[in-house]
TORTORMAR-581583 format. One record per residue (C-alpha): x, y, z. Coordinates in steps of 0.02 Angstrom, whole numbers, plus 50000, padded with zeros to 5 digits. Example, Ala and Ser with C-alpha at 12.3 -4.5 7.8 and 13.67 -1.06 7.14 Angstrom:
{site {50615,49775,50390}},
{site {50684,49947,50357}},
This chain:
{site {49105,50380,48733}},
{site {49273,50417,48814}},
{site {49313,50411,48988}},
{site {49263,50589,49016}},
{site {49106,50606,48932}},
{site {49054,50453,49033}},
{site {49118,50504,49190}},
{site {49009,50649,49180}},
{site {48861,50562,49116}},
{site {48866,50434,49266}},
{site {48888,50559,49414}},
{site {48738,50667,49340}},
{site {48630,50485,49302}},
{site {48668,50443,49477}},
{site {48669,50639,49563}},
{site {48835,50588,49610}},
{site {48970,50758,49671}},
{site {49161,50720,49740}},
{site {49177,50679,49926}},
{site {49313,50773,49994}},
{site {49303,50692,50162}},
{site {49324,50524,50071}},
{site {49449,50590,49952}},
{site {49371,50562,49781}},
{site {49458,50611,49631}},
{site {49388,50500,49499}},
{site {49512,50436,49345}},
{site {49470,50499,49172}},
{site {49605,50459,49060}},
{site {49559,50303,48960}},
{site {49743,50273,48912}},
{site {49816,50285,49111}},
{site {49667,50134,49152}},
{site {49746,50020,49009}},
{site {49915,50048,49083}},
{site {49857,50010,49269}},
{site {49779,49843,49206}},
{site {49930,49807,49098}},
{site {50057,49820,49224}},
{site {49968,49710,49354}},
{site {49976,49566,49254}},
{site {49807,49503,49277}},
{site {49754,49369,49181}},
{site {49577,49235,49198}},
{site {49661,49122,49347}},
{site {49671,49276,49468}},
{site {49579,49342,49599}},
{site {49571,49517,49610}},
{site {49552,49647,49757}},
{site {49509,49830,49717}},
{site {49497,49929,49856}},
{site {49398,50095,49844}},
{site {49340,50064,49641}},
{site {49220,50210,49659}},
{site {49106,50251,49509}},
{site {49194,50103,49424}},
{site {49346,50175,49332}},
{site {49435,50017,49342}},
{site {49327,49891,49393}},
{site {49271,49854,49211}},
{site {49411,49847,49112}},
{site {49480,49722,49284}},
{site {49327,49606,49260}},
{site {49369,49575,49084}},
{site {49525,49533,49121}},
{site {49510,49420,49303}},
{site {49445,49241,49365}},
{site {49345,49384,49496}},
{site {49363,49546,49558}},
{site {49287,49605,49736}},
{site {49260,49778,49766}},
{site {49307,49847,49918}},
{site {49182,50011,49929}},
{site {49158,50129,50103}},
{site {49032,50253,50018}},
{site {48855,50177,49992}},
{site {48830,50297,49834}},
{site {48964,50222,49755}},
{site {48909,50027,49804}},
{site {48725,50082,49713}},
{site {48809,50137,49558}},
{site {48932,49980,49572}},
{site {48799,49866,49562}},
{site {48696,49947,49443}},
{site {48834,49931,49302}},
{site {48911,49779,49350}},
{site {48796,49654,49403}},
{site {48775,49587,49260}},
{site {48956,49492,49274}},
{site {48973,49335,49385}},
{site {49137,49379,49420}},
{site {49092,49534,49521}},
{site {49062,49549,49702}},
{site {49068,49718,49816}},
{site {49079,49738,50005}},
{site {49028,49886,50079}},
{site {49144,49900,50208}},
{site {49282,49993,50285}},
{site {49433,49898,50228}},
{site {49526,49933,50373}},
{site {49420,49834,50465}},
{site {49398,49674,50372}},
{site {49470,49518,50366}},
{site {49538,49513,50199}},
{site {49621,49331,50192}},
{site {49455,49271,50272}},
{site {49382,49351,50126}},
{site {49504,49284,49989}},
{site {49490,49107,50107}},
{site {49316,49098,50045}},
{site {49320,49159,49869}},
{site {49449,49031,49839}},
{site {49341,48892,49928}},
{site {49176,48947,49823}},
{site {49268,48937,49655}},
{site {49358,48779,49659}},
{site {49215,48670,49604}},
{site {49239,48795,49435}},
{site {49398,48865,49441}},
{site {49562,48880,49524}},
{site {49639,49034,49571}},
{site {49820,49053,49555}},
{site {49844,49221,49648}},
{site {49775,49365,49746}},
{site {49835,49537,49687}},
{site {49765,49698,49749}},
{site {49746,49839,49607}},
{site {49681,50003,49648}},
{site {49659,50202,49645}},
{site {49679,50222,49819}},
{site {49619,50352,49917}},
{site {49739,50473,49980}},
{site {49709,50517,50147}},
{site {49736,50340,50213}},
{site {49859,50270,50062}},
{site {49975,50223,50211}},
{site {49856,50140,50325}},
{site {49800,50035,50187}},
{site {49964,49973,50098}},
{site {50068,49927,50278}},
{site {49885,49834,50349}},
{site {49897,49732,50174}},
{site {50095,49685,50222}},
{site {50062,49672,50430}},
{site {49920,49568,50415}},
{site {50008,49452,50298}},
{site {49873,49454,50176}},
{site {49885,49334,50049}},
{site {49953,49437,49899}},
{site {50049,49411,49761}},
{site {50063,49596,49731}},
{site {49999,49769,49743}},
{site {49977,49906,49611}},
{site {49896,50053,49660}},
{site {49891,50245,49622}},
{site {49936,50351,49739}},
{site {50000,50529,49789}},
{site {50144,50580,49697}},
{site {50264,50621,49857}},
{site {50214,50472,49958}},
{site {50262,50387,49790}},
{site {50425,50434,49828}},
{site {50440,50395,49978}},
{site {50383,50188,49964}},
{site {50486,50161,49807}},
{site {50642,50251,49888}},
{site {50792,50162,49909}},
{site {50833,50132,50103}},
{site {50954,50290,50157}},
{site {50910,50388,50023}},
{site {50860,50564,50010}},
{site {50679,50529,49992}},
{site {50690,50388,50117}},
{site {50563,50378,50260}},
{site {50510,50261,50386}},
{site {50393,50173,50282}},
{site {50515,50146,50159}},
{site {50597,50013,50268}},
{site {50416,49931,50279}},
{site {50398,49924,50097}},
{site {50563,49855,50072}},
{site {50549,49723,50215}},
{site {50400,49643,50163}},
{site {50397,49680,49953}},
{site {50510,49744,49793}},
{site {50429,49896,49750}},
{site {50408,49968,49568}},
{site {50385,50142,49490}},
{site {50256,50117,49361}},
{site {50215,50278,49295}},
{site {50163,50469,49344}},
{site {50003,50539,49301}},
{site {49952,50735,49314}},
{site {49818,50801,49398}},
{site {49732,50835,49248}},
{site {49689,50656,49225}},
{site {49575,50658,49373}},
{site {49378,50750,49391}},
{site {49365,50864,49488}},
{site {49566,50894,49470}},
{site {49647,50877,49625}},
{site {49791,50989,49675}},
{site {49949,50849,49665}},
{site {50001,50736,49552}},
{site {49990,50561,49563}},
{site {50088,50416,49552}},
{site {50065,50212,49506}},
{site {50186,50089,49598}},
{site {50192,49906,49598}},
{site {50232,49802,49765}},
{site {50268,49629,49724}},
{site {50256,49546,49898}},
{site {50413,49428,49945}},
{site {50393,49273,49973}},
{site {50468,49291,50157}},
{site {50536,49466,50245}},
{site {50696,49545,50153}},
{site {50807,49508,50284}},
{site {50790,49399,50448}},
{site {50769,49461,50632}},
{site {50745,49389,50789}},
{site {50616,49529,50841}},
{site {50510,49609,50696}},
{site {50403,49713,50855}},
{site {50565,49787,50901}},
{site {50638,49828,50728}},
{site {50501,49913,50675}},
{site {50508,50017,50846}},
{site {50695,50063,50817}},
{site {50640,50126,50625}},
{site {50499,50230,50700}},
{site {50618,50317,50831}},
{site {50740,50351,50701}},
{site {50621,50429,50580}},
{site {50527,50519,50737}},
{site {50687,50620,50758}},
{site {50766,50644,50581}},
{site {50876,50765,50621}},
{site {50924,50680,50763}},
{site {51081,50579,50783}},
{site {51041,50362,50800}},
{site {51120,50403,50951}},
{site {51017,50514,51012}},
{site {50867,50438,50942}},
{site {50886,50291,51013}},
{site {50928,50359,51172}},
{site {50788,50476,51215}},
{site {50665,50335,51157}},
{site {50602,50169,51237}},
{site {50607,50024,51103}},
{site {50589,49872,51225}},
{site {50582,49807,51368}},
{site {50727,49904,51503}},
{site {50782,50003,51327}},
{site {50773,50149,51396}},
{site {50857,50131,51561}},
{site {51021,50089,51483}},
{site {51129,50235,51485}},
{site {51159,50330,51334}},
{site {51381,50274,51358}},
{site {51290,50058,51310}},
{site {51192,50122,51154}},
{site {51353,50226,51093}},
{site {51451,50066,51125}},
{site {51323,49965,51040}},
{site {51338,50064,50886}},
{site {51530,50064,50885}},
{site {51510,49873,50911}},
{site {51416,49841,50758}},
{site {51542,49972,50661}},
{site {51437,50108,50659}},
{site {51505,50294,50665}},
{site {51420,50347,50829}},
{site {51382,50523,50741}},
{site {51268,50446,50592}},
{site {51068,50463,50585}},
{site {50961,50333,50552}},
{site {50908,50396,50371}},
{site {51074,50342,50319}},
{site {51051,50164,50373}},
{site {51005,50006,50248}},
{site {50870,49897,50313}},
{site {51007,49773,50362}},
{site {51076,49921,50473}},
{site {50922,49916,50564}},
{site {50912,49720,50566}},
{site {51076,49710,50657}},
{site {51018,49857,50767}},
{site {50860,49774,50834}},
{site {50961,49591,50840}},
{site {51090,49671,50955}},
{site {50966,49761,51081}},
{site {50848,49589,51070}},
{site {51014,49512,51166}},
């Protein structure tokens, strides 16, 4: 039975329709799982995280291939089915929680603690189909909260996509792509059509891979207040730095300099005073927030 046929089979078994308030669009290309699993590199010492697995897409062909795999699952439906087809592997766990409240390295904590007496893990990686409406949320609490990742592969929506694997001052560059590049060394895997996905959802999709540094891409005195600068720049994109910078408060007494100290900051550092912030590298920024933590 391929992917489709069983798709079906299981949401009629189970009296199971697409939530669009949860944003379900469930995988049914057989060859797009293999490539998921593939390029995540999982092998039988690591521990793996899938958040959202929904009727299960993934979650099978990830068991036979990981030390364990916990499911991540919001919609009580889906945890039913979960267990139903999977419980038969020791390897599998499921949470029915909202991931975005959760203490995932508690969670990984104690899954490495319970499987030492059997096994070791080497690694935590989080693999995925994520959903779409809170993609962001997800992938920047995963950096914030320092979870302890190796990496990240997920599918997600085919713009955002472009936007996390962008490099820094480039067209497609956003505020988030500064996050992305601070904290990992993000990957295009693939793009997948619409048409791989029941019921077919109006954009494309695509699979990146965030291999999480070791330690932040570059080194500041304040992360708080670099992040804040990035936000005000990207706030006001068509916007002059200048001007972003000064019609915003980013710290403490920021924003009762007047605007004459931020255009001499900028022309300090070697900036042209005229330049936006989507032009600037994440070092830009770095120096940026070092100079205004003074």
């Amino acid at each position: 039975m391929n992917l489709y046929d069983e798709t079906k089979y299981i949401m009629k078994k189970y009296n199971i329709n697409a939530s669009k308030r949860l944003g379900q669009n469930f995988l049914i290309d057989d060859e797009i799982v293999q490539r998921i699993v593939d390029s995540s590199d999982i092998a039988k010492d690591d521990l793996v995280i899938e958040i959202g697995p929904g009727l299960g897409t993934l979650t099978g062909a990830l068991l036979e291939r990981a030390g364990k795999v916990i499911c991540i699952e919001l919609d009580t439906r889906m945890t039913d089915v979960l267990k139903d087809r999977f419980s038969m592997y020791d390897n599998f766990e499921i949470i029915n929680k909202d991931v975005l409240k959760i203490d995932l390295n508690k969670i990984i904590a104690d899954a490495v603690g319970a499987a030492r007496s059997a096994q070791v893990f080497k690694s935590a990686k989080v693999v995925a189909n994520l959903p779409y409406y809170i993609t962001t949320p997800i992938i920047m609490k995963l950096l914030e909260d320092r979870i302890n990742l190796q990496s990240i592969t997920v599918m997600v929506q085919k713009e955002v996509a472009d936007r996390l694997v962008a490099e820094p001052g480039g067209d497609n560059s956003g505020a988030i792509t500064y996050g992305i590049r601070y904290y990992t060394n993000p990957e295009r895997i693939m793009e997948v059509p619409n048409t791989s996905f029941l019921p077919v959802p109006e954009v494309n999709s695509t699979v990146i891979k965030l291999d999480v540094l070791p330690k932040p891409a570059i080194e500041v005195k304040n992360e708080e207040l670099l992040f804040k600068v990035i936000k005000l720049a990207f706030m006001q994109k068509r916007k002059t730095l200048l001007n972003a910078l000064s019609n915003g408060n980013v710290g403490a007494d920021f924003h009762t300099r007047p605007k004459i100290e931020i255009q001499k900051m900028l022309i300090d550092l070697g900036f042209d005073t005229r330049i936006r912030g989507e032009k600037l590298t994440l070092e830009d920024f770095g120096k940026i927030a070092d100079y205004l933590d003074k």
